[in-house]
N, C-alpha and C positions, 0 to 999 in steps of 0.2 A: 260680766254678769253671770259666767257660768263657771263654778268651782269648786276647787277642793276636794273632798278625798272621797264621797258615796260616786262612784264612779256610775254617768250614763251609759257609757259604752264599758263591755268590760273584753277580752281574748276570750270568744270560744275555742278555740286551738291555736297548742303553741309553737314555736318555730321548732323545728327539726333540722337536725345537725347534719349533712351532707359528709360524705366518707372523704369527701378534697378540699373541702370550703371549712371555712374557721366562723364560728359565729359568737357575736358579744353582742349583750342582754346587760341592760344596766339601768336600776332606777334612782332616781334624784329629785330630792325638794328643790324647785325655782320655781321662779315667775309666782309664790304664792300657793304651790301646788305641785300634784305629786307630776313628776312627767316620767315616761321608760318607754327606754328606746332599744329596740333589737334590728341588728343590722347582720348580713350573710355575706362572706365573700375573702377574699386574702384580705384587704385591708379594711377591715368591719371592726377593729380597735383603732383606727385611728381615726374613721368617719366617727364612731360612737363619743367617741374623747372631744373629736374636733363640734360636733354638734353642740354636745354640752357647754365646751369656753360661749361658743357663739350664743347662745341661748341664756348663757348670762351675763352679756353682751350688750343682749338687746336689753335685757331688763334694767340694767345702768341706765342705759340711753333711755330708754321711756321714761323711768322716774324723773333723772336730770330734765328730758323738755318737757314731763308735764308739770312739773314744781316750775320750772323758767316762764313759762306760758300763763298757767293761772297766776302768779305772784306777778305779772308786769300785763292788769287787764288795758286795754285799748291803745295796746303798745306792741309792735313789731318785733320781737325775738327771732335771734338764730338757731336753729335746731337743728338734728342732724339729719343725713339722708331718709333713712331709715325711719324714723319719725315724721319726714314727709310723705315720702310713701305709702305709710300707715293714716293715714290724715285723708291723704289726697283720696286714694283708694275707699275710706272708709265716706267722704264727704259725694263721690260717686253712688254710691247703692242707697246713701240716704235720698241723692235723686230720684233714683231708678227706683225707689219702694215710697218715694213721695211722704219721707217723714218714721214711715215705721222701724227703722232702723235709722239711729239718733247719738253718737258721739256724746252730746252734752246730757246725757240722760244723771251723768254722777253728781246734777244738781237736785234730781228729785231721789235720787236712791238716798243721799245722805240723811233726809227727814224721814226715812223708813226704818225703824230699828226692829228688825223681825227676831233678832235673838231678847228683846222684851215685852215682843208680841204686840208693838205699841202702832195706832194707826196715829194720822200726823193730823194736826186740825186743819181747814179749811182754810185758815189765813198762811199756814206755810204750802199746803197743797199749790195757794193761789202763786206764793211768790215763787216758787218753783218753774212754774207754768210760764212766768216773766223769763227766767232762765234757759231751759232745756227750750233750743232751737238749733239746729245743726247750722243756722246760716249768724249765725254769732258766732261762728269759726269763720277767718279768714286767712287765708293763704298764699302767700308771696312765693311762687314757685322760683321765678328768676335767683331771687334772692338768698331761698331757702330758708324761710322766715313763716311764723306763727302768729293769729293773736288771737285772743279772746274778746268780742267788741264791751265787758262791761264785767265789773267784780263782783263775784260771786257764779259766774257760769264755772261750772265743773266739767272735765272729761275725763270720762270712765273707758279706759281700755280693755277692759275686762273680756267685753263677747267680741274681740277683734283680734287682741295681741297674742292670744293662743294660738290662734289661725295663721297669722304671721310667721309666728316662731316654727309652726309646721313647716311652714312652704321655707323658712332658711333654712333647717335641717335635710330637707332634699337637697338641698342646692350644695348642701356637703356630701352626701350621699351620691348627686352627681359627679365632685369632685373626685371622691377615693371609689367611684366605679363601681358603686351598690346598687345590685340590678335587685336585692329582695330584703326586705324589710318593715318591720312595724315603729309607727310614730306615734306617742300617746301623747298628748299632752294635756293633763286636767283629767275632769273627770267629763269635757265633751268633746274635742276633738279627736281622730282618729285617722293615720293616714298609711294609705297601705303601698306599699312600693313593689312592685313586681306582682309574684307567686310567691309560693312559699316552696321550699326547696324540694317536696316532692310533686310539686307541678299544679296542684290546689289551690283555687282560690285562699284565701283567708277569710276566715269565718268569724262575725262580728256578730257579739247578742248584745240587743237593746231589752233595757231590764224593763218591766213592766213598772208602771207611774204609780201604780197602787200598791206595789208590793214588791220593793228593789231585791228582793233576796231572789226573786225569780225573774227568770228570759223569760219576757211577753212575744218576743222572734228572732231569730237566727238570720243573718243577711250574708251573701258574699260578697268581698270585694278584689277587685285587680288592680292598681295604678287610679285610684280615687280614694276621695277623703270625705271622711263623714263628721260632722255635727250636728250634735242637739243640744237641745233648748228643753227645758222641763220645769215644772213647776212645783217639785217636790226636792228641788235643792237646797233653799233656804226658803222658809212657810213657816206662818202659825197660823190656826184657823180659832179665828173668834164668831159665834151665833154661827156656826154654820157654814161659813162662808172661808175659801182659802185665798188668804194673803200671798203671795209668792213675791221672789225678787225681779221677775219680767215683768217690766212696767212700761206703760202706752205710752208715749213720747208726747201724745196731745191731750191725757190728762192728770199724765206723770201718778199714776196707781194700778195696784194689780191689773194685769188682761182679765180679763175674765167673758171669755168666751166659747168656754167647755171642752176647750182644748188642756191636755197632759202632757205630752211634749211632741215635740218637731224634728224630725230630723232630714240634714238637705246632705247629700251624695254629689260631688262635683270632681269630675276628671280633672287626673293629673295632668294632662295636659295644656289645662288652662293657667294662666297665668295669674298668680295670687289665689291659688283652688282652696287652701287654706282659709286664708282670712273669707275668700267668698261664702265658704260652706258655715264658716263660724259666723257670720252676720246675716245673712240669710236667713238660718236656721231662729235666731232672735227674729227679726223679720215678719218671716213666715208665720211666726208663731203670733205675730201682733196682728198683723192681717190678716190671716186666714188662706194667706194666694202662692201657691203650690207652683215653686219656678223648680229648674234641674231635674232631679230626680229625689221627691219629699215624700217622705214617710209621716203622717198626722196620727198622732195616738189620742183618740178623748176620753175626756176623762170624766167623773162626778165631783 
């Protein structure tokens, strides 16, 4: 749900080259979106190289099980790990936030056309509303198996799979022994590995909701990932009123709760900090309810 190229987060400072250590800096269109990734260390070309195969990797595999999944509704597919994990994980925090963060939401996003500024009538609002439920996913872990329970439910990996893709680019970064690095991925995840090589936090500006050409604040981070959520990604504002692409899960149309964007901060040390900060951050933003460590911007 959050993309493309007007970047939420942008580098307030950029890595510095070390007189013994090699650094590679390299940016790339995937997953839909711009990603770049700078890594420090002797072997920071072959983490940055090896990130990238894997990063479009996953994006194969997401497309293949989410096309195998919706095209075969009330019917058990095999998918692959990866896509369980991303499922399973994601089918958790819709627990845990009791609906505000919602998988099946790419049934109400589709009757939304904000690049023709079009709101959707009432009878698609309603059948939507039939659709987007996170428990119309069911999951055959044993198995490693999917389904959809009814055709026409959508899932949209949008505010989750960026999140993902962070937390597998550590996990290379673990591999070639990258103690210091930036992870971008989109224009809302952010994930910071180490220091920066003169011993510095990394310094991260979140662009003001009303005026992206300016930092509304400057943040540091060490070994945590940050996302947000804003409602000035994709918007039209008709009579006054702004339309954005974050949509309430239980009445599948804009939030609108005077919030501008959200942003959630979660240790590297936790497991899946990635996807957690990216779906939280959507979340947070539907709720209102401040978990980790969030940042709320509002707005008019």
């Amino acid at each position: 749900m959050k993309k493309f190229f007007n970047l939420a987060l942008i580098f307030a400072a950029m890595l510095s080259i070390g007189s013994c250590k090699s650094e590679t800096a390299e940016n790339r269109i995937a997953m839909h979106t711009l990603i770049q990734i700078r890594a420090e260390g002797f072997n920071s070309k072959s983490a940055v190289e090896e990130s990238f195969n894997r990063i479009a990797e996953l994006e194969k595999i997401f497309e293949e099980d989410l096309n195998r999944i919706e095209s075969n509704p009330d019917k058990f597919v095999e998918i692959h790990s990866e896509t369980l994990e991303l499922l399973e994980e994601s089918q958790k925090i819709s627990l845990e936030t009791q609906g505000s963060w919602d998988i099946t939401i790419g049934s109400a996003l589709k009757i939304w056309d904000f690049d023709q500024a079009k709101i959707p009538s009432e009878d698609q609002i309603s059948q939507a509303k039939n659709l987007v439920d996170f428990k119309n996913l069911t999951l055959d872990k044993k198995n490693q198996r999917a389904k959809i329970s009814r055709a026409g439910v959508k899932l949209d990996f949008g505010g989750i799979a960026k999140g993902f893709a962070a937390d597998e680019v550590r996990k290379s970064f673990d591999q070639y022994k990258i103690r210091s690095g930036l992870i971008q991925i989109g224009a809302s995840t952010i994930c910071a590995v180490g220091k920066k090589s003169d011993g510095s936090k990394w310094k991260i500006g979140l662009k003001n909701p009303r005026d992206t050409s300016k930092i509304l604040r400057t943040i540091e981070l060490e070994d945590q990932t940050i996302s947000t959520s804003g409602d000035y990604e994709k918007f039209f504002i008709l009579e006054g009123i702004r339309y954005h692409h974050i949509l309430d899960p239980k009445t599948c149309a804009p939030v609108q709760n005077g919030i501008a964007s959200v942003s959630v901060i979660v240790p590297n040390s936790m497991s899946h900090a990635g996807l957690i900060s990216d779906a939280y951050s959507t979340a947070s933003f539907v709720n209102k309810k401040k978990v980790f460590e969030t940042i709320v911007i509002e707005g008019s």
